[in-house]
Steps between C-alpha positions, in 0.01 A plus 500: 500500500333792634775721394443416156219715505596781681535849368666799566393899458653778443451639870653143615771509289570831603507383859713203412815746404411579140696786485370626105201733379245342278656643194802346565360180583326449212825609265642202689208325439507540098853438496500094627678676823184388767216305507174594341183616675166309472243748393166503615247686292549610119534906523822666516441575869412134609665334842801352479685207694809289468540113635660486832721266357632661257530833691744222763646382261600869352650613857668129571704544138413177416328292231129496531464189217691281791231312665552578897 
């Protein structure tokens, strides 16, 4: 289950099609409308990263509580 633990950054997402800013993102992000980061560090500038799976699951349109 080695994707279980994989993340994604913002620089991957990017490459992966993403096509919003960071502001936008995270409007989505406080509004339910895509998955929440994984932050690594306490200060407001601290690393961020989302679960590959998730981030699939996102772009597929489909339900990421249905075991694959």
């Amino acid at each position: 289950m080695f994707e279980e633990r994989m993340l994604v950054d913002w620089k991957t997402l990017k490459k992966l099609g993403w096509p919003y800013s960071r502001a936008h993102t995270w409007r989505m992000i406080n509004a339910g409308r895509f998955p929440a980061p994984q932050k690594f560090g306490e200060h407001p500038g601290s690393r961020v990263a989302w679960r590959w799976k998730e981030v699939r699951h996102f772009f597929d349109g489909t339900d990421p509580t249905i075991a694959d």
